[in-house]
N, C-alpha and C positions, 0 to 999 in steps of 0.2 A: 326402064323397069315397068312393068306391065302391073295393074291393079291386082289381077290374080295371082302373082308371084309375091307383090307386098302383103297380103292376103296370107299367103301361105308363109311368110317370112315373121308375120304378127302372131299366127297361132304355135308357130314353131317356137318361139319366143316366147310366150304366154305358157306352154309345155313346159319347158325348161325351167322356167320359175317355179311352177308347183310341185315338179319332180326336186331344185332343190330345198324348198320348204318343206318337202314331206321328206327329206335326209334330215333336214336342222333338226325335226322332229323325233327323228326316230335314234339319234345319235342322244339327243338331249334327254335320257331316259333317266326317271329317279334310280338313287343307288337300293342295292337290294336290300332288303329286311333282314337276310338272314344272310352269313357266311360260313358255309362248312369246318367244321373244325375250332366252331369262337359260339360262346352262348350269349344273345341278344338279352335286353335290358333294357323297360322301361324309364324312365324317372324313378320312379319306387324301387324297383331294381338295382340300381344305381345307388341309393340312398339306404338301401339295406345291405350291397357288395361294401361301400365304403365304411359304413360301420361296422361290419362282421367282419373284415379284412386286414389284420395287419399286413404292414408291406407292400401293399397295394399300388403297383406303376399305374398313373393315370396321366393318359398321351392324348393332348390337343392336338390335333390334326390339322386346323387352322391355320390362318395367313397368320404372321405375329400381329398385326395392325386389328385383327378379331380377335385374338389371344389375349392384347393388351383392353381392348375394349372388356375383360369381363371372362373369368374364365374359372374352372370350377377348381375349389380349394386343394393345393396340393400337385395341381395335376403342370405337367411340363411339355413345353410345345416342340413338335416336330412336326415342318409340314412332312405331306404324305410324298410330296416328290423329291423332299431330301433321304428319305429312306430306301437309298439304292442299294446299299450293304447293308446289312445282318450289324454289322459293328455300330452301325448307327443309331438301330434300338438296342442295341446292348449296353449301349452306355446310362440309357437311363432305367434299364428294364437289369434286375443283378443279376437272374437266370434264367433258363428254356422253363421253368418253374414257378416264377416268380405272379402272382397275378399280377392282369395286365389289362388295364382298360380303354379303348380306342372311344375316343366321341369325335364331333366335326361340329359343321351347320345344320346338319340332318339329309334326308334322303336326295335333297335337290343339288346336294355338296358333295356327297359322296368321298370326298378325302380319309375317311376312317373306314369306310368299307376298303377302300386298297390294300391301305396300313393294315388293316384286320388279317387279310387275306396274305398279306405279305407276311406277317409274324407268324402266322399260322403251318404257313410253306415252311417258314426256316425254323421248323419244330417249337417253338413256343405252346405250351402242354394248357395252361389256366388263363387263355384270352375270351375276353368279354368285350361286345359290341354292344355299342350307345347309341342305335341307328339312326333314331328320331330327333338325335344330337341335341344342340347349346339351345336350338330351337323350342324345342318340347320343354328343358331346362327353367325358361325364360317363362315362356305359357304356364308351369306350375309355380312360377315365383321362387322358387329356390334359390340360396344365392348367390351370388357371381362372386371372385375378387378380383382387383386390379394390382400392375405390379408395383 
């Protein structure tokens, strides 16, 4: 093998790294802010739905092992990749009507953006998105229960 060929076999090589570094990159994108069809909520948002709200579904979107660590009063976990059927938030959700509020770990989690978006597809009329999730949660101090 000739030095110019190792040459061009390093920078080929060296190519292909930063091409898949700038994939990891671009795949690894925060979840969005806003979901068509669902009205977003800060912490204060959140804390003025749940006391103005009777009936109010409130979906952790979370691993159960973050669920169990700490989770906001009331609210019942479904990760967002069990939610393959419609029957699955309906067991916790009583109607297309019912308000309904999706939170997670926040934008870098993205698991309640899905959910949001999914219940929103399967006609769910009063969903609200917790974008900034358990994160933001935490950073105001507000507070957590365990189960």
């Amino acid at each position: 093998m000739t030095q110019a060929f190792r040459t061009f076999q390093g920078r080929l090589a060296g190519a292909a790294v930063l091409l898949l570094a700038g994939l990891s990159c671009a795949l690894a994108q925060d979840a969005p802010l806003t979901i068509p069809g669902a009205k977003t909520l800060d912490a204060k948002g959140v804390i003025e739905l749940i006391s103005a709200t009777p009936g109010l579904a409130i979906v952790d979107n979370r691993t159960k092992a973050d669920f169990d660590s700490g989770h906001i009063e009331g609210a019942v976990n479904i990760l967002d990749a069990d939610m393959t059927a419609e029957s699955v938030l309906a067991g916790a959700v009583k109607t297309k009507g019912t308000p309904v509020l999706f939170y997670c770990n926040g934008v870098k989690c993205g698991r309640a953006a899905k959910a949001t978006a999914r219940a929103v597809g399967w006609g769910y009329a009063n969903v609200y998105y917790y974008a900034l999730g358990i994160h933001d949660w935490k950073e105001n101090q507000f507070p957590l229960v365990t189960p």
